[in-house]
KEDOBA-89141 format. One record per atom (N, C-alpha, C): residue in one letter; x, y, z. Coordinates in steps of 0.001 Angstrom, whole numbers, plus 500000, padded with zeros to 6 digits. Example, Ala and Ser with C-alpha at 12.3 -4.5 7.8 and 13.67 -1.06 7.14 Angstrom:
! residues 2
A513190494310507800;A512300495500507800;A513200496700507800;S512850497750507080;S513670498940507140;S512900500030507870;
***
This chain:
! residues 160
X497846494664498522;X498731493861497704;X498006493449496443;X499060493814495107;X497977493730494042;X496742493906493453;X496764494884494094;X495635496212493525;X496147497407493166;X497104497574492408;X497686498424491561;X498628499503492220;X498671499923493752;X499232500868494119;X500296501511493700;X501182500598493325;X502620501174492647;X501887501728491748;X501503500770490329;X501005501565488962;X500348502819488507;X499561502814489834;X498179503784489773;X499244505031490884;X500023504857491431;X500934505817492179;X501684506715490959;X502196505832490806;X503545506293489790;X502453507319488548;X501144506672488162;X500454507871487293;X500044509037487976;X499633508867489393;X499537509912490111;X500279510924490194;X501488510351490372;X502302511345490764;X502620512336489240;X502851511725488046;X503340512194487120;X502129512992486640;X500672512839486879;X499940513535486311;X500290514770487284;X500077514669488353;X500523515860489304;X501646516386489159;X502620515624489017;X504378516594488678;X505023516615490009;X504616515480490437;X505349515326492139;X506099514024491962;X506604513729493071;X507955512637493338;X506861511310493631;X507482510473493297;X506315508959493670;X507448508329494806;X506799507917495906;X507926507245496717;X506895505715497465;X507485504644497013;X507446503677497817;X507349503152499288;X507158503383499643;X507430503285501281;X508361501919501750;X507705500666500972;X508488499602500786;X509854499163500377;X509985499962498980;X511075500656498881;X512430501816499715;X511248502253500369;X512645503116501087;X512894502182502209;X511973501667502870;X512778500502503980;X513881499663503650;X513530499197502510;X514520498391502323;X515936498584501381;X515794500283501001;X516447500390500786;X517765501435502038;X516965501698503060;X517490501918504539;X518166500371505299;X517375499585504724;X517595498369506120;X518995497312505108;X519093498058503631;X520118497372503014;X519552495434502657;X518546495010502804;X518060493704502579;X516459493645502429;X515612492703501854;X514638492608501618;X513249492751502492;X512455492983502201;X511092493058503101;X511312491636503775;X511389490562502410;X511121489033502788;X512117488574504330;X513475489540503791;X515044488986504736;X513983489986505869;X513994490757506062;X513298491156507369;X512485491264508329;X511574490584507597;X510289489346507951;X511225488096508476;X511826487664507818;X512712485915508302;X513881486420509286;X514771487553509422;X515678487651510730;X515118488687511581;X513787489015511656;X513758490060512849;X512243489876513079;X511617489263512121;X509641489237512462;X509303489985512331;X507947489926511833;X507113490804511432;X506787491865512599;X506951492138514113;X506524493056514997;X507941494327514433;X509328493924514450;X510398494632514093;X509973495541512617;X509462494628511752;X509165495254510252;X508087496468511005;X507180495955511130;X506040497299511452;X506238498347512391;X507488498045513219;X507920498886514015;X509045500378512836;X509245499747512260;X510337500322510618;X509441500772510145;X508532500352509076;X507464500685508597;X507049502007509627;X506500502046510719;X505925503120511301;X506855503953511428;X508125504359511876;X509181505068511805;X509408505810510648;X509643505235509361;X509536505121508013;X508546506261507672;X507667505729507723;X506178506547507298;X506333508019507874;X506267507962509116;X506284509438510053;X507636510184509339;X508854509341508819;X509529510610507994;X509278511041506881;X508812510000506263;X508261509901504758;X506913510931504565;X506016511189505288;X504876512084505091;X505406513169505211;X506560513709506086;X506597514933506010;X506661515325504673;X507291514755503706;X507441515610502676;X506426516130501876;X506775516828501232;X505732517485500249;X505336517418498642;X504492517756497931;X504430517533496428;X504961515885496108;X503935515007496874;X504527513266496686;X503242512349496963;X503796511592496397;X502173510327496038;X502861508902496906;X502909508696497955;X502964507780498681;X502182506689498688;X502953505096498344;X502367504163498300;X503187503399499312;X501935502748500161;X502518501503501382;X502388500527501309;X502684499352502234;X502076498448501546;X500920498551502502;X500272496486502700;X498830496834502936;X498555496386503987;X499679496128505166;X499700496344506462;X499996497318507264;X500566498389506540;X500552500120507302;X499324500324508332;X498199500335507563;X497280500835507941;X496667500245509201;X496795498871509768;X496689498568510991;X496695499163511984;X497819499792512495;X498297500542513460;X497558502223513230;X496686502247514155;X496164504056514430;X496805504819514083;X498089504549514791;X499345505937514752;X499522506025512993;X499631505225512418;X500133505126511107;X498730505798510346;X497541505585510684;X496138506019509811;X496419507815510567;X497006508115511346;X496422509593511814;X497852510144511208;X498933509549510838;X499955510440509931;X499564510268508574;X499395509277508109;X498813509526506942;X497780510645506567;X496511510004507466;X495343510962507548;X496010513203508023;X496560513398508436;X497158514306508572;X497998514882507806;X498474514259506361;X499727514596505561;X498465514430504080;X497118514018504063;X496926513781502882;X495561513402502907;X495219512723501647;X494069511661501291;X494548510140501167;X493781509254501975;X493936508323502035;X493398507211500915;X493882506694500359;X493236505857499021;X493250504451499599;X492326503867499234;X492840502266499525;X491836501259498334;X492699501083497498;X492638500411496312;X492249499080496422;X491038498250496013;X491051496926496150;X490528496266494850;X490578495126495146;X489980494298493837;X489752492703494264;X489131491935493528;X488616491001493615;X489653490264494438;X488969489118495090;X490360488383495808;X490929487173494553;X489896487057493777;X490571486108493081;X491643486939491975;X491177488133491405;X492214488919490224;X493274489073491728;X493361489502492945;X494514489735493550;X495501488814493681;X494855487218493840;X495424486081493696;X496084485951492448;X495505486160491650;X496079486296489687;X497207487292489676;X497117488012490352;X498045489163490214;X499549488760491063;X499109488553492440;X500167487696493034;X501216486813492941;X500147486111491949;X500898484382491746;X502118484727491769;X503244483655492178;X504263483948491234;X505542484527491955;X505136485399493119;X505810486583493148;X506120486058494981;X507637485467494791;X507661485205496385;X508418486423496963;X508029487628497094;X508948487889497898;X507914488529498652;X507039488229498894;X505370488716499697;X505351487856500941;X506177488392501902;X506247487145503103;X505296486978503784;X504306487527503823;X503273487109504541;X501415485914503534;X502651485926502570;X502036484775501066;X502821483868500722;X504253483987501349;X505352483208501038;X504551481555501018;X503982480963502115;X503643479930502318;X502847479200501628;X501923480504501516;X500436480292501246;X499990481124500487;X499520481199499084;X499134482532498246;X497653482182497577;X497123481047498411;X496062480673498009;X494545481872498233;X493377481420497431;X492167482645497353;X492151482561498610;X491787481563499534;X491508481412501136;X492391482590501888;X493097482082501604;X494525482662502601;X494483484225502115;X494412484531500874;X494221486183500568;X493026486454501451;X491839485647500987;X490428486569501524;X490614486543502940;X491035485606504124;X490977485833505496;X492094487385505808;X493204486902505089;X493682488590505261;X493042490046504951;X492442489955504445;X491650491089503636;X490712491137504655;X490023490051505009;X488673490010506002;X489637490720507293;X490429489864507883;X491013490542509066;X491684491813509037;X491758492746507799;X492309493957507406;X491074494673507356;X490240494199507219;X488729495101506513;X488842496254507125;X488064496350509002;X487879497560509098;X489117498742509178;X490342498355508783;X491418499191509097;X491143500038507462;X490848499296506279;X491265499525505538;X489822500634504906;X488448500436505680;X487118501006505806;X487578502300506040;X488788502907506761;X488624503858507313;X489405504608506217;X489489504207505392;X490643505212504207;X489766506279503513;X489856507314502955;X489142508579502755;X488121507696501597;X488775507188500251;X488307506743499617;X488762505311499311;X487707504151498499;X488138503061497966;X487687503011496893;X488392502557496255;X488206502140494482;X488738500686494517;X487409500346493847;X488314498744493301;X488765499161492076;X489781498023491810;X490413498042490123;X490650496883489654;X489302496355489759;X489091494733489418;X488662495450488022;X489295494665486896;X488439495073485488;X488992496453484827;X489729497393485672;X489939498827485330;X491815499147484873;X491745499904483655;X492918500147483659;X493484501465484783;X494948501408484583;X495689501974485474;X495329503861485412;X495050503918484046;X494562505748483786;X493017505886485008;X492495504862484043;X491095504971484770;X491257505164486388;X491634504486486664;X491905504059488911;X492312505605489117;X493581505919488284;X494076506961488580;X492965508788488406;X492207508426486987;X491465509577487238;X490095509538488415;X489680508369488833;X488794508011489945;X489702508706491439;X491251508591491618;X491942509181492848;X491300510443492295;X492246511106491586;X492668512430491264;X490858512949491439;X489743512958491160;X488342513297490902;X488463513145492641;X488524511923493679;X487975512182494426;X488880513295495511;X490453513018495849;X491081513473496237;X492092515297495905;X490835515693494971;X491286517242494323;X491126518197495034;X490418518058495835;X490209519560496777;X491081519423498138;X491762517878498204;X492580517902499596;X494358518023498964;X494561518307497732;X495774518190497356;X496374519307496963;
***
């Protein structure tokens, strides 16, 4: 969350000449209501249960730059379809620029409450080793959106 994935996706894809797809986006545009509304009438176990469903149709496709959000990766099943359809990126940046980046923006239900540096860094801490296991990481604390993007494209060229 707020480490560029959409931005640095959407250049991906266009430098490549492939489709950019959201993952976040297609849920909710399947489930007809918000990440936030589906977090508040069904809980977060229902969302990640979607999310994983989601994903496993969503990789099949081909010539596409897939961005999730940044609880996908929790779940095994979800790191071995990914890991199986691609290169795994996992983009980070400072907790305080992620906080800067955040502010503002309620429809992040699992920040809804709380969008404080604390409350980012224990998530991030309790995400760590899921997120260790991604092919590559780039921070993009300090970096524009070309830059992040030619750092993917350099490391992820021989798996694409």
């Amino acid at each position: 969350m707020g480490c560029g994935k959409t931005s640095v996706g959407q250049v991906l894809a266009q430098r490549l000449g492939w489709s950019f797809v959201d993952l976040d986006q297609v849920i909710v545009e399947q489930a007809g209501r918000s990440i936030k509304e589906i977090f508040a009438e069904e809980g977060e176990p229902f969302f990640r249960a979607l999310e994983s469903t989601t994903l496993e149709r969503v990789a099949t496709g081909a010539g596409q730059v897939v961005s999730t959000g940044g609880g996908v990766v929790i779940a095994p099943a979800n790191r071995t379809v990914m890991r199986s359809h691609g290169c795994i990126v996992n983009l980070t940046a400072t907790v305080e620029t992620i906080a800067q980046r955040v502010s503002g923006d309620s429809e992040r239900p699992l920040l809804a409450d709380d969008a404080s540096v604390l409350k980012i860094r224990t998530m991030l801490e309790n995400r760590e080793q899921f997120y260790a296991d991604a092919d590559v990481r780039i921070d993009t604390t300090g970096k524009d959106i070309a830059a992040v993007a030619d750092e993917v494209l350099d490391f992820c060229k021989g798996s694409l």
